[in-house]
C-alpha positions in Angstrom: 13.6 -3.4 5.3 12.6 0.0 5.0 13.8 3.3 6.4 11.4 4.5 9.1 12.4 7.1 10.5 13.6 9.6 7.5 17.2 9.5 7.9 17.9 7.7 4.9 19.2 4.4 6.5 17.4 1.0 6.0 15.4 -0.3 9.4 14.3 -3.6 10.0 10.4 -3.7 10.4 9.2 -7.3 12.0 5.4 -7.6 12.3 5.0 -10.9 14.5 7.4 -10.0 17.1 5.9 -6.8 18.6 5.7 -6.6 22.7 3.6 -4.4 24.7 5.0 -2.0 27.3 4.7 -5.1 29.5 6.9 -6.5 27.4 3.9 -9.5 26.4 3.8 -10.2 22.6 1.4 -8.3 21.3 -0.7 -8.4 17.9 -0.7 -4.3 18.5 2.8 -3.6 18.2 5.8 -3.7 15.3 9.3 -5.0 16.2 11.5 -2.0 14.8 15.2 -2.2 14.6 16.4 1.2 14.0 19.6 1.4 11.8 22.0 3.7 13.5 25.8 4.6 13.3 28.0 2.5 15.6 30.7 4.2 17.7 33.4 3.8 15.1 32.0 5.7 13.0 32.5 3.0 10.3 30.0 2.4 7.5 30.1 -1.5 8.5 29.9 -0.5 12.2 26.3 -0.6 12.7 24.2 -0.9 16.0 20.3 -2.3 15.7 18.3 -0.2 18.2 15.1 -2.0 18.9 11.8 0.2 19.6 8.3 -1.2 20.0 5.6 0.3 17.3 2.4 0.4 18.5 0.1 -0.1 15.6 -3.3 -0.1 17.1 -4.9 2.7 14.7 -3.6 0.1 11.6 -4.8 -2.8 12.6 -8.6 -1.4 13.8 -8.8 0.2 10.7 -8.0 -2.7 8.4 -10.1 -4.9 10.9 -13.1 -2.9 9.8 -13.3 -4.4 6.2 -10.7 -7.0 6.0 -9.7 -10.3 7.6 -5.9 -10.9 8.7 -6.0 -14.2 7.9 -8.3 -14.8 5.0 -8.0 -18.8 5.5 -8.6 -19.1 9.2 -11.6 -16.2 10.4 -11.4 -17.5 13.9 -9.8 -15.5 16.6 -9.2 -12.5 14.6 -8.1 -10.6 17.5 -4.8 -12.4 17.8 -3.7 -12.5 13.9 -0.3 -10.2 13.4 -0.6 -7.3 10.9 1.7 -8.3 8.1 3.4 -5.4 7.4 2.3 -5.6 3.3 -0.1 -7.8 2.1 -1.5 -9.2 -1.5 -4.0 -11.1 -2.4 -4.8 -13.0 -5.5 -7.8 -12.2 -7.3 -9.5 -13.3 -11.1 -12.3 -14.5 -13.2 -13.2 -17.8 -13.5 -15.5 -19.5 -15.5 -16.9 -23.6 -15.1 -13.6 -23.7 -13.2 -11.1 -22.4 -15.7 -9.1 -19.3 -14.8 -10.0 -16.4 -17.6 -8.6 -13.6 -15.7 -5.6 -13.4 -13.1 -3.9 -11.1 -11.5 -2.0 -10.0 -8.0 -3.4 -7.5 -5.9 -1.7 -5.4 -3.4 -4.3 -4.9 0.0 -1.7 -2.4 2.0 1.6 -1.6 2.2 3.8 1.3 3.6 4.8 4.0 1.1 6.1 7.8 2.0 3.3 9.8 0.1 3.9 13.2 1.7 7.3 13.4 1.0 8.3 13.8 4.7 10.7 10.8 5.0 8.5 8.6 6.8 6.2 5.9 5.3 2.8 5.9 5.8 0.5 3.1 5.8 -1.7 2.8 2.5 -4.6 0.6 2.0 -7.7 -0.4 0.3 -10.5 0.2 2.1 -12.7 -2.6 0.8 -11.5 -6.3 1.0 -11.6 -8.7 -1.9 -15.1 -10.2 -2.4 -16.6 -13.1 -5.0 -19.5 -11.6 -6.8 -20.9 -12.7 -10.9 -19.6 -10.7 -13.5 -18.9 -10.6 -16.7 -15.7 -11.1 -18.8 -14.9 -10.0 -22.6 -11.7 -10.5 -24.6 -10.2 -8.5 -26.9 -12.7 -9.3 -29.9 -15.2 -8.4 -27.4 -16.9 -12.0 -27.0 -17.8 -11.9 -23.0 -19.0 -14.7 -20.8 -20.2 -15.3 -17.3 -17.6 -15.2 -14.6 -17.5 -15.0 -11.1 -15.1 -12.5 -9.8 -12.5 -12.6 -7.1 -11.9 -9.0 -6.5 -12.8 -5.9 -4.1 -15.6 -4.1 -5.3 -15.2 -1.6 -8.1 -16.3 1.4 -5.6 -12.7 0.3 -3.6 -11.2 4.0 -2.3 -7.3 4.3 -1.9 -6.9 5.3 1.7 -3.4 6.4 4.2 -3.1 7.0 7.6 -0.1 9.0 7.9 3.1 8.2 9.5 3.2 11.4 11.8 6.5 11.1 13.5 9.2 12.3 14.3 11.2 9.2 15.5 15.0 9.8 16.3 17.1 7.0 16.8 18.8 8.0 20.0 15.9 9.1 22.2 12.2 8.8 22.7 10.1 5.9 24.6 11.3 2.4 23.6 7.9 2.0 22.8 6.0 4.9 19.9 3.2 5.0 18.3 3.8 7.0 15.1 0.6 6.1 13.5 -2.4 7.6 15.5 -5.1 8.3 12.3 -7.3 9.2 11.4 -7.5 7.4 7.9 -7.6 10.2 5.3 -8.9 9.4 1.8 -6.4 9.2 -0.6 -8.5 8.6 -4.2 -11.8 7.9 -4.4 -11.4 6.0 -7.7 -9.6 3.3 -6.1 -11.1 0.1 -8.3 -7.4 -0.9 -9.9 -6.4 -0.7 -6.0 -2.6 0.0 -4.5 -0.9 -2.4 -7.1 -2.5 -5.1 -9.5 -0.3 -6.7 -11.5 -2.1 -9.0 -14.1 -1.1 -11.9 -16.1 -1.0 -11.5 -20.0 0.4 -15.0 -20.8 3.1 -16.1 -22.0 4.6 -15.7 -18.1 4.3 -12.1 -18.0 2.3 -10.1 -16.1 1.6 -6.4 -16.2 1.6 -3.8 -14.0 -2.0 -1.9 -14.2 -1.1 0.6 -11.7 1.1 1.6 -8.7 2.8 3.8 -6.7 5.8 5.6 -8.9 8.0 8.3 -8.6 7.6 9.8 -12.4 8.8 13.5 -12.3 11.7 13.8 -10.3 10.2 15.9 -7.4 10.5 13.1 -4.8 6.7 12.5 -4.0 5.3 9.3 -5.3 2.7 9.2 -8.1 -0.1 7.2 -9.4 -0.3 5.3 -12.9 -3.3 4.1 -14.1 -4.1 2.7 -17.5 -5.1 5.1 -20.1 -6.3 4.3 -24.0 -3.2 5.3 -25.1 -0.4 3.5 -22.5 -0.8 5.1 -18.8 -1.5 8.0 -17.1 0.3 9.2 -14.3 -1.3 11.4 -11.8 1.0 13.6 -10.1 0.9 14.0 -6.2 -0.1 17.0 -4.3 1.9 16.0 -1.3 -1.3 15.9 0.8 0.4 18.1 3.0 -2.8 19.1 5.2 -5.9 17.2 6.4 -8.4 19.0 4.1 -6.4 18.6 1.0 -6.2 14.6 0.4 -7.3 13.9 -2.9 -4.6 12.8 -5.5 -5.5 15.5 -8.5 -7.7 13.9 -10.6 -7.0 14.8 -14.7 -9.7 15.1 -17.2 -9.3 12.7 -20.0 -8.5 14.2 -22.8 -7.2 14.0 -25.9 -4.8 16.9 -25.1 -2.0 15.8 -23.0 0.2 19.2 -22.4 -1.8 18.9 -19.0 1.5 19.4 -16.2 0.2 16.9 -14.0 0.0 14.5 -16.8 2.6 12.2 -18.0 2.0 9.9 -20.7 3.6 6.9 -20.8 4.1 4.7 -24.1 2.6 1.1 -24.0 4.8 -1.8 -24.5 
């Protein structure tokens, strides 16, 4: 569930049930029920408008790096989108698991602030390669590593609306491109949340609204606990870099937020 179309109302997003204009299933297209007052006027009165999303520009894109079923690379052409993916990736060693973690591929997430969520994704996939793995004492070994590649940019194509429940074409396409580059400096990725034993994992870094001012930010680990990088708003084409802060030992920086390790 997520609200699509900015007027604060959860929607019902269904990625494996999408139908052409034909009205064919379709690998292109979303299933969108659109949340929207029913003619009581009740809060539990509720009517489920259906729309067809046409997510061409989303699936090409991701097609041009990733697989859409990473088990089965046959017949790519007729694999649904899932609208979020993750994928697990680590370090192994002789077999044994030395590294683990949970990595977010691409998700939707409103990073301009305009109400409507946009699609964010990493543009490389997740690769094996050798590498090399060092715990705390700094002892390191050998691995080979499930991961995308450390050069792995942050990218969005943006939700560029606007969709009103009561009119339009049952069938929209909101998302037309082209992908915009959202942090060069994309190796943690979207989400990666890592296992520290015991159970637990950590979160390494995400998508989180930090300082109140309704755009999402970015925290990354820092020596000292995390560093949030505040959003611009990537308001216009030419200006779709997330700032990036100089690290310092000075953190009075505004666009820096410090966040104590637990």
């Amino acid at each position: 569930m997520i609200d699509f179309n900015g007027d604060g109302r959860p929607d019902i997003l269904i990625a494996t049930e999408g139908r052409n204009p034909s009205g064919d299933r379709d690998p292109n297209y979303w299933k969108l029920l659109v949340n929207t007052p029913g003619p009581s006027g009740n809060a539990s009165d509720i009517v489920w408008l259906e729309r067809q999303i046409n997510i061409t520009a989303l699936r090409a894109e991701i097609q041009h790096f990733h697989l859409l079923s990473p088990i089965a690379s046959d017949d790519q052409a007729s694999k649904a989108l899932p609208v979020m993916r993750t994928h697990q990736t680590g370090a192994f060693s002789n077999n044994v698991t030395v590294e683990s973690a949970v990595l977010t591929q691409w998700k939707l997430i409103d990073v301009n602030g305009d109400g409507f969520p946009d699609f964010v994704f990493d543009r490389l996939a997740v690769q094996a390669r050798d590498d090399v793995s060092c715990d705390p004492t700094g002892t390191c070994k050998p691995v080979l590593r499930q991961d995308h590649p450390p050069t792995n940019r942050l990218m969005v194509i943006y939700h560029t609306g606007p969709m009103m429940a009561g009119s339009g074409a049952e069938t929209q396409n909101v998302w037309n491109g082209p992908p915009v580059e959202l942090k060069s400096d994309g190796g943690c990725g979207i989400e990666r949340l890592t296992w520290i034993g015991g159970g637990r994992r950590r979160l390494q870094c995400g998508f989180v609204e930090v300082n109140g001012d309704g755009l999402v930010d970015y925290i990354r680990p820092d020596g000292n606990g995390f560093r949030a990088l505040r959003f611009s708003g990537l308001a216009e084409a030419d200006d779709h870099r997330l700032p990036e802060n100089p690290v310092t030992t000075d953190y009075d920086d505004k666009r820096t937020i410090l966040l104590p390790a637990r």
